[in-house]
C-alpha positions as CSV (number, residue, x, y, z in Angstrom):
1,X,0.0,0.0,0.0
2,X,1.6,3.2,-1.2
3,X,2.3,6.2,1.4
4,X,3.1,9.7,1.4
5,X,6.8,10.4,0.5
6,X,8.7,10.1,3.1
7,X,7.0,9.0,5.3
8,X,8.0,6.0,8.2
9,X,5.6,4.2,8.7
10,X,5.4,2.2,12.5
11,X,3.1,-0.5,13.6
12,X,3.0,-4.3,15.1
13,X,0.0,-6.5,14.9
14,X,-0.5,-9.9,15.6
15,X,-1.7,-13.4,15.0
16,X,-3.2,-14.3,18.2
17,X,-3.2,-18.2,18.3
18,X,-3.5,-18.0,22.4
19,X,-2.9,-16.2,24.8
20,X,1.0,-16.0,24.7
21,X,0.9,-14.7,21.3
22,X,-1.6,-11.5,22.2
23,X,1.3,-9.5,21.8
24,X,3.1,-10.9,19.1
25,X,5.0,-8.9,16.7
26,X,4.7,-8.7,12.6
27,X,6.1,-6.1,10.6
28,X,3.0,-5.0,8.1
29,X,5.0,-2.4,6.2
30,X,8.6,-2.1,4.9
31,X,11.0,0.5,6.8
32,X,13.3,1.6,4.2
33,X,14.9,4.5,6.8
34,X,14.7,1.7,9.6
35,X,16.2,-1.8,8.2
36,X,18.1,-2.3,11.4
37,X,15.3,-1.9,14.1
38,X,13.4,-5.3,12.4
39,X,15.9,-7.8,13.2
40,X,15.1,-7.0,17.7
41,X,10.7,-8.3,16.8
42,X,10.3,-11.1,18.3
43,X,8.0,-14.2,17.0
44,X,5.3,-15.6,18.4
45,X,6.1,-17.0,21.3
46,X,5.2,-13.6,22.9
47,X,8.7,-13.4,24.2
48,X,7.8,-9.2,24.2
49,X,5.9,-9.4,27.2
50,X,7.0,-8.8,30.5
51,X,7.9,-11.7,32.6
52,X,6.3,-12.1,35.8
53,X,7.0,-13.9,38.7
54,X,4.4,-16.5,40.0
55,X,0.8,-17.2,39.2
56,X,-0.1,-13.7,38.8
57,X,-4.0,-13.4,37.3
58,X,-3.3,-11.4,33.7
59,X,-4.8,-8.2,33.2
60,X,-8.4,-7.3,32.8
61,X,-8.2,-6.2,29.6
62,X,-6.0,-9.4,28.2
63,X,-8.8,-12.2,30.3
64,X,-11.3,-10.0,28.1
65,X,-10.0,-10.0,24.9
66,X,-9.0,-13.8,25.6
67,X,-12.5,-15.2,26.3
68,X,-13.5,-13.6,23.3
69,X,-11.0,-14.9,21.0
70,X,-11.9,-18.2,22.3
71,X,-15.4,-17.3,21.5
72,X,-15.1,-16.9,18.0
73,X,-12.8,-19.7,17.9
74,X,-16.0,-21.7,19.5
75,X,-18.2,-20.6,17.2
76,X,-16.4,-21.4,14.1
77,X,-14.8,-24.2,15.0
78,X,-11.2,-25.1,13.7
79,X,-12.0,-25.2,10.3
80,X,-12.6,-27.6,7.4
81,X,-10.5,-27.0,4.6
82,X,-7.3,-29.0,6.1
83,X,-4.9,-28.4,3.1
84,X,-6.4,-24.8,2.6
85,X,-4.7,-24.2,6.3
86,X,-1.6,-25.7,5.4
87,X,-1.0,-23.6,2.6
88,X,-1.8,-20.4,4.6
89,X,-0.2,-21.0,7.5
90,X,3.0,-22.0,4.7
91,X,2.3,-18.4,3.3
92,X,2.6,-16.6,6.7
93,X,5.9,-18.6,7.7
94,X,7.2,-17.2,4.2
95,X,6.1,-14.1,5.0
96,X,7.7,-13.4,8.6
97,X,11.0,-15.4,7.6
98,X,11.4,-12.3,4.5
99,X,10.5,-10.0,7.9
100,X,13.9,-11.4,9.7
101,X,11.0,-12.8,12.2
102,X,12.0,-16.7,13.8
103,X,15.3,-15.7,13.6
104,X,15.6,-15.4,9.7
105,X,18.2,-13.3,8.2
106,X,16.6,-10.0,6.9
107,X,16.1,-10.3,3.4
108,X,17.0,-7.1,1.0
109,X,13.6,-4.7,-0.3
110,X,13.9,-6.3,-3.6
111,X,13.6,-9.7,-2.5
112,X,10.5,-8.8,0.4
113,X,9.0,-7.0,-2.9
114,X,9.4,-10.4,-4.6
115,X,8.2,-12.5,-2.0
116,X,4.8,-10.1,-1.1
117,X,4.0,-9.9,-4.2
118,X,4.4,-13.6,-4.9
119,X,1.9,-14.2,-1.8
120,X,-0.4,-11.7,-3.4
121,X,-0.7,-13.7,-6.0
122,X,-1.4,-17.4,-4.1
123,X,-4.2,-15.6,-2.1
124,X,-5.6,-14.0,-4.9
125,X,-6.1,-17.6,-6.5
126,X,-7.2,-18.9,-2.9
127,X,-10.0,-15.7,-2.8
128,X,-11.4,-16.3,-6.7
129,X,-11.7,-20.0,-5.8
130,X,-13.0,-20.3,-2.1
131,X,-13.9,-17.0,-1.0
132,X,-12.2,-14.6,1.6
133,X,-10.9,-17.5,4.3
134,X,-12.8,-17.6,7.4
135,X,-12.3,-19.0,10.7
136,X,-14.7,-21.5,10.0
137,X,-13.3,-22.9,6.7
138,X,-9.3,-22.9,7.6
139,X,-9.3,-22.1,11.7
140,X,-8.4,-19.0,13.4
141,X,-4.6,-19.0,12.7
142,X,-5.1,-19.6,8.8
143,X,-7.6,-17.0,9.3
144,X,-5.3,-14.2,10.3
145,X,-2.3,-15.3,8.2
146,X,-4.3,-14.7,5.0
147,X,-5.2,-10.7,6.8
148,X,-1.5,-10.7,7.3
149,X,-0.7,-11.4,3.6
150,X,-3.2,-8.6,2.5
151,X,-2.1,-6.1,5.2
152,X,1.7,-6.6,3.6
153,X,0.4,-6.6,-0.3
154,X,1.4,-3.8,-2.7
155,X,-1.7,-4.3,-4.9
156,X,-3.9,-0.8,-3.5
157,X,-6.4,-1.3,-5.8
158,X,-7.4,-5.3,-4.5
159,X,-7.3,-4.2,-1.0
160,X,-9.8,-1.8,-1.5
161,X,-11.9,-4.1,-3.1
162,X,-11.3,-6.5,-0.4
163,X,-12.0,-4.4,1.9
164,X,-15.8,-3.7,1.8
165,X,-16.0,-8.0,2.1
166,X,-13.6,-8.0,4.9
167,X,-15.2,-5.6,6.9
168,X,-18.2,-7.3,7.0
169,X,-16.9,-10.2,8.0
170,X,-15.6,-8.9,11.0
171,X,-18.7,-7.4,11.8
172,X,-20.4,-11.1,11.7
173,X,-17.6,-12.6,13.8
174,X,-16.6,-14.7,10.7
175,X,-13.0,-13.2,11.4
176,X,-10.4,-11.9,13.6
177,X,-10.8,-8.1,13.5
178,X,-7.4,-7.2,15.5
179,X,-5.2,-8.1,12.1
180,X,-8.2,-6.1,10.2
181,X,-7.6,-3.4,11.6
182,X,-4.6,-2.8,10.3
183,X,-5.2,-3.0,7.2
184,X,-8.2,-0.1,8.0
185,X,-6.0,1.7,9.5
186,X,-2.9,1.9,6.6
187,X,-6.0,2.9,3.9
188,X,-7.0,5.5,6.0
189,X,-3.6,6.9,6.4
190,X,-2.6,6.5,2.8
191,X,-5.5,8.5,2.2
192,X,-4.6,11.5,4.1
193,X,-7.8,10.5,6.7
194,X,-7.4,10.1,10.2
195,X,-7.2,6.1,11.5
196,X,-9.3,4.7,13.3
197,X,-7.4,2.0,16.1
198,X,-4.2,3.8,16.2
199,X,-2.2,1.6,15.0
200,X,-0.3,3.9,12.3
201,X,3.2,5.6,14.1
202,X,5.6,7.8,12.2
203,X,9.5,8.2,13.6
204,X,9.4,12.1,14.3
205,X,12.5,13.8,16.1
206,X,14.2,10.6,17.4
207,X,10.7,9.4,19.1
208,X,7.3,7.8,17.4
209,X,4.0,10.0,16.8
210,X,0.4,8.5,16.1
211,X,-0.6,9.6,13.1
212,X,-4.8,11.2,14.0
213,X,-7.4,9.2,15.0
214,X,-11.2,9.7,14.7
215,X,-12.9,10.1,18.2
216,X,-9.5,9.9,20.3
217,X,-11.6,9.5,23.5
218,X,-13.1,6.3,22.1
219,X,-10.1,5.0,21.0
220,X,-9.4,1.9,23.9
221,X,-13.5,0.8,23.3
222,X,-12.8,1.0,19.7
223,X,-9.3,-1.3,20.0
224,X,-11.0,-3.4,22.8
225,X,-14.1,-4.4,20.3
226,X,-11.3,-4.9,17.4
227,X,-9.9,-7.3,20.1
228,X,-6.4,-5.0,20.4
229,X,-5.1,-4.0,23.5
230,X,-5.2,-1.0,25.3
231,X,-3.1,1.8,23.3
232,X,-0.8,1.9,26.5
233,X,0.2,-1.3,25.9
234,X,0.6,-0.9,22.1
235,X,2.8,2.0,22.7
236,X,5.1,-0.2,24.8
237,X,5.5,-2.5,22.5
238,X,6.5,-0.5,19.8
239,X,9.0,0.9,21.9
240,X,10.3,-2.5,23.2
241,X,10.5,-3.2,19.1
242,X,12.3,-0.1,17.3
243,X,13.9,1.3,20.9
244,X,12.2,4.9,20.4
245,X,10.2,6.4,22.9
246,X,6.4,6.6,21.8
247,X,5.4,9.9,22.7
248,X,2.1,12.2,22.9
249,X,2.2,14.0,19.8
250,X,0.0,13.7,17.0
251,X,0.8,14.0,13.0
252,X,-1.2,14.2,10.0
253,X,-1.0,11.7,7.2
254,X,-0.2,13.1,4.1
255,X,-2.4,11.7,1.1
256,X,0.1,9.4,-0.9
257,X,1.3,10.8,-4.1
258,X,-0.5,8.9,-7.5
259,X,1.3,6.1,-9.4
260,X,3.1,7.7,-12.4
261,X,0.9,7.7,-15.8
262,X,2.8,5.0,-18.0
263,X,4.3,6.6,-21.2
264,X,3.2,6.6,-24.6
């Protein structure tokens, strides 16, 4: 998804498979001023989250968001298209390895180019043959590694067209809406709107600014509904991550620039 020139674009999202991953980081854009900061994310194992000592009950906010992950997962059930998971869970490995995730070597822009836009094309054939995958037909994890394919695609125009679909979707608990809404979040921003779950940072003056939000005094019910945790929590994370301090201040996205007529 194209952005405004210049622009350095911050976020983590994550592929919630229990509770260890809640916090679990992926990389849904490319950094080009910020190669270095990728290879300190850590995988799924939630290894970002602070350790603590005994049997400590977790935080309201993560039991919450829990019980309803494992409500969706009840409702859908673990899916029924067996190979269909395989290949999608195959896709997000493929995708975090080119991310230097799992302790992959970082791969250079050309090759991540390469590689997301080889993905694009498997879940393009996977959409035109089965439909947008839901919890139901490939499980929750499959689920959200297909989001994390589209959230990492350069093709603008399909996620747009996706997006109506995916949207509703969430809406009827047929998906995850915490890897959704990223993918809201980076068309809003590439549009020169204001976002919507604050997930969209820029690196300003040595520290990280939130790009706008709509309603900012809604924004933790809003995250909390799109199962994401509180934006305190985000923040420390993404500090954890690229090592800059996440501070108060607010920037506006910038509309991105328009592809380059082809010439005659």
């Amino acid at each position: 998804m194209p952005y405004a020139k210049g622009t350095t674009q911050l976020e983590y999202g994550k592929m919630p498979s229990s509770l260890a991953a809640l916090l679990a980081l992926l990389l849904a854009v490319t950094l080009p001023n910020f190669e270095g900061v990728q290879s300190d994310a850590v995988t799924s194992s939630g290894e970002t989250r602070s350790v603590q000592a005994g049997p400590e009950s977790p935080p309201a906010w993560e039991a919450a968001l829990e019980a309803r992950r494992k409500e969706l997962i009840d409702q859908n059930g673990p899916g029924t298209d067996a190979p269909l998971r395989e290949q999608l869970l195959k896709m997000y490995s493929t995708d975090q390895t080119a991310r230097g995730f799992s302790g992959a070597a970082l791969v250079s822009m050309k090759d991540l180019s390469a590689t997301d836009a080889q993905l694009t094309v498997e879940l393009k054939q996977i959409v035109d043959q089965k439909g947008w995958p839901t919890i139901a037909l490939v499980g929750f994890e499959a689920s959200n590694a297909a989001m994390t394919v589209l959230t990492h695609s350069a093709d603008h125009a399909w996620q747009l067209h996706l997006l109506p679909t995916v949207e509703q979707l969430a809406d009827a608990g047929k998906i995850d809406p915490s890897t959704l809404a990223l993918v809201v979040d980076r068309e809003l921003v590439s549009e020169g709107k204001l976002q919507r779950y604050g997930s969209q940072f820029k690196a300003v003056n040595g520290g990280m600014a939130m790009f706008g939000v709509e309603d900012p005094d809604q924004l933790d019910q809003r995250r909390a509904k799109a199962l994401l945790p509180p934006m305190a929590v985000y923040k420390e994370t993404l500090e954890r991550m690229y090592h800059l301090k996440a501070t108060n201040a607010i920037v506006s996205a910038t509309p991105a620039a328009p592809a380059p007529k082809p010439q005659n």
